[in-house]
N, C-alpha and C positions, 0 to 999 in steps of 0.2 A: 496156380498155387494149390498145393494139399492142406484143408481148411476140414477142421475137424471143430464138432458145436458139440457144446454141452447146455442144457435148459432143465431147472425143475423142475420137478412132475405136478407141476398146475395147469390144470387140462381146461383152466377155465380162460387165463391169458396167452401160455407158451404155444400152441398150437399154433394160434395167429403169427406168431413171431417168426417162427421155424417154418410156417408154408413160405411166406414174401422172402424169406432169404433164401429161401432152394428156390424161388420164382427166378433168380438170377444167377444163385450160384452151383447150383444143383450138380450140374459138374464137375467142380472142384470140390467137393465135400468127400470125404471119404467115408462119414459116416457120424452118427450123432449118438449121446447117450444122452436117458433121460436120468437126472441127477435128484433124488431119495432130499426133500426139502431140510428135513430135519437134523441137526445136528448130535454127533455123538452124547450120548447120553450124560456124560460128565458134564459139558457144557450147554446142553437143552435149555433147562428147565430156565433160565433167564429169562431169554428169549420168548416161552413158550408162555412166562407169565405175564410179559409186555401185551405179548398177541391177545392172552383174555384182558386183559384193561383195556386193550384199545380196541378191540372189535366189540365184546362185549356180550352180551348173551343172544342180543338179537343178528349183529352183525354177524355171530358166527354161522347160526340157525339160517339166514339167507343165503351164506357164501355153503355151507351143508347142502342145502336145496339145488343152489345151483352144480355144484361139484357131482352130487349125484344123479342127476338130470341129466349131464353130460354125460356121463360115464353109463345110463342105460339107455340111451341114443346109439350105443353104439353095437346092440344089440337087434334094432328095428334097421327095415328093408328100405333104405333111406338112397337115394341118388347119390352116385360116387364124388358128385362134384360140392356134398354137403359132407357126408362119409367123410372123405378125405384132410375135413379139417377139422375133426372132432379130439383128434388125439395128437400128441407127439407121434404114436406108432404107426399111425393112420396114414399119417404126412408122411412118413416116411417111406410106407410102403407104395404111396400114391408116385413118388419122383425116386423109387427103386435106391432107394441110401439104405446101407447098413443102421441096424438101430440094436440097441442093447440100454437096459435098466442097472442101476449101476446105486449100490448104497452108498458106497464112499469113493471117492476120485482118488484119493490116495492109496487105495489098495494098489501092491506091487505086480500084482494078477496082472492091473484094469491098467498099470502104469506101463507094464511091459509093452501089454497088444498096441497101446499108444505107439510106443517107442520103434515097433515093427514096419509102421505105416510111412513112418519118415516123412512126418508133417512137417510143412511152413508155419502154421500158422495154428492153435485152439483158439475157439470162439467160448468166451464164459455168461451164461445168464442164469444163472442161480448162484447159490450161497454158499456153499462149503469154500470151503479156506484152502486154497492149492501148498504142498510142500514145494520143498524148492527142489525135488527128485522132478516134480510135474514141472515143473516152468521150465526145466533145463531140456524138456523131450522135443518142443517144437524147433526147427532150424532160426526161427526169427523171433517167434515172442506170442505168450499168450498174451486175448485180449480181452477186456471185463467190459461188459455193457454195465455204467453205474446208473440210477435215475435221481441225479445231480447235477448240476452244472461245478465238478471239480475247479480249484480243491477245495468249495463248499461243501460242506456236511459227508467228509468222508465216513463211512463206516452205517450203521444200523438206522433201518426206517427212516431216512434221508427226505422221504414225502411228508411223512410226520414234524417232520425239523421244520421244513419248507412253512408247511401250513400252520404250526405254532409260531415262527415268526410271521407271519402276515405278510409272506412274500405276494409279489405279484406273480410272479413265473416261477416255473419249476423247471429243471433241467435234464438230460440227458448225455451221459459223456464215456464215448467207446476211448480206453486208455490200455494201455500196456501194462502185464503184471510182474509185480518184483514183491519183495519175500513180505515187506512194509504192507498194511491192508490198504487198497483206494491210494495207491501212490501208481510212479510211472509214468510213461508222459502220456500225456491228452493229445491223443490224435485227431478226435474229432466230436464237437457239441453242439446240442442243439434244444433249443428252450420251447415250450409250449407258455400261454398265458393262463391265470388258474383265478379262483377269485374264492369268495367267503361262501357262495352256495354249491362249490364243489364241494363233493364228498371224498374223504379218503382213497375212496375205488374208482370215482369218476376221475381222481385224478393220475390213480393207475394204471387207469386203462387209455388215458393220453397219454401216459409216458410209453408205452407198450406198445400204441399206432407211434413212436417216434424209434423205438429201440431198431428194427427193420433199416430204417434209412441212414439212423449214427452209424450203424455196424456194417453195412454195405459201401458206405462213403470210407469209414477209414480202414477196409479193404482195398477199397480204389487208394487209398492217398500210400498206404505201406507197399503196394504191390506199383506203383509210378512212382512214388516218391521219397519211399521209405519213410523212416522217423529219425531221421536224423535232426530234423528241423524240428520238432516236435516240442513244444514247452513240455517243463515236470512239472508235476504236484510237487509244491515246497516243502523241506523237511519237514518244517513246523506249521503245516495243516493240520489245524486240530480234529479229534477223533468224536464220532460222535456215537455214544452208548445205545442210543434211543432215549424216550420221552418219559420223564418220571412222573408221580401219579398226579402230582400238583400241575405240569404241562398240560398230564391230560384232559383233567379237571377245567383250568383254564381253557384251553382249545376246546372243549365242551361247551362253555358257560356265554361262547358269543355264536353258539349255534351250529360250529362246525359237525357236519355227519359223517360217523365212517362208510357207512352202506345208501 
């Protein structure tokens, strides 16, 4: 298959993610862009004021520390086999894949070279919202890594949902994209177990050791099996906004930590 990734530019989990998938697929890839986290300015600033409630002043300040840690690592004389996993750019120049930084996925620039390539198959782990010019470019179907067990908590901070209800487990679900956000069918899921002394990040960054093995398995199940068998996300899976400031408050107030 011609399998083309796209990943955020969070150089603190995506690296991880995008080395273990070129660990096996590295040959079919035709190349990855790293995807500009933030959304168009018209629709930011929601989003961007959920992230200061829930991170917070200090959770931002460590997650700062770390981001910029990484990012001057990769400046020191460091062993290629550490190198190599410091970046999206890093990894990709380490298993020789095309790489390009890319603001918006729907630019018709960044939509055409897509469409040149004559892909099987996009890989999605970041956030920007695909048009339906992008979903129509792969021969089979774009795929979203959600960090949900679908059709729970489709849509925004889905680990926040998770851990304001007091689940036990948190989910992971590689599905097929259609124009609907977090619908499509569920090719393949998988749950980690989470409890009350996990931290927001702690829980993160186990959906993130899971994102790797969902998106490699329903590779294997599309490329044997296709999706034809594939359950949907039901019409009326509700959507979920993210956490308002009384959730957060609560999820607070029994000890839960973002960092």
């Amino acid at each position: 298959m011609r399998i083309y990734i796209m990943v955020s530019d969070d150089i603190i989990l995506k690296p991880r993610v995008l080395y273990r998938l070129l660990q096996r697929r590295a040959t079919d890839v035709c190349g990855v862009a790293e995807i500009r986290r933030k959304s168009p300015r018209k629709t930011r600033r929601p989003d961007y004021m959920t992230q200061k409630r829930l991170m917070g002043i200090k959770g931002r300040l460590i997650l700062g520390l770390c981001d910029y840690s990484l990012r001057v690592l990769q400046y020191l004389p460091l062993p290629s086999f550490i190198k190599s996993r410091l970046s999206t750019r890093n990894v990709c120049s380490f298993f020789t894949v095309p790489y390009e930084y890319v603001r918006d996925v729907n630019d018709p620039k960044f939509i055409a070279r897509l469409s040149d390539l004559k892909l099987d198959i996009i890989v999605s782990c970041q956030g920007q919202i695909f048009s339906e010019e992008l979903l129509q470019v792969p021969r089979i179907a774009c795929v979203n890594c959600h960090p949900a067990k679908l059709p729970k908590y489709r849509g925004m901070w889905p680990i926040v949902a998770a851990m304001c209800n007091g689940d036990d487990t948190i989910g992971v679900t590689a599905h097929t994209m259609i124009k609907a956000i977090d619908k499509g069918a569920i090719v393949c899921q998988q749950e980690f177990r989470t409890s009350r002394a996990y931290s927001f990040m702690d829980n993160c960054v186990l959906a993130h050791e899971l994102y790797p093995d969902v998106i490699l398995e329903a590779l294997d199940v599309i490329e044997n099996k296709g999706i034809g068998d594939c359950p949907w996300v039901p019409a009326d899976a509700p959507y979920y906004d993210g956490p308002s400031p009384e959730e957060l408050n609560k999820l607070r107030s029994t000890g839960s930590r973002m960092v």
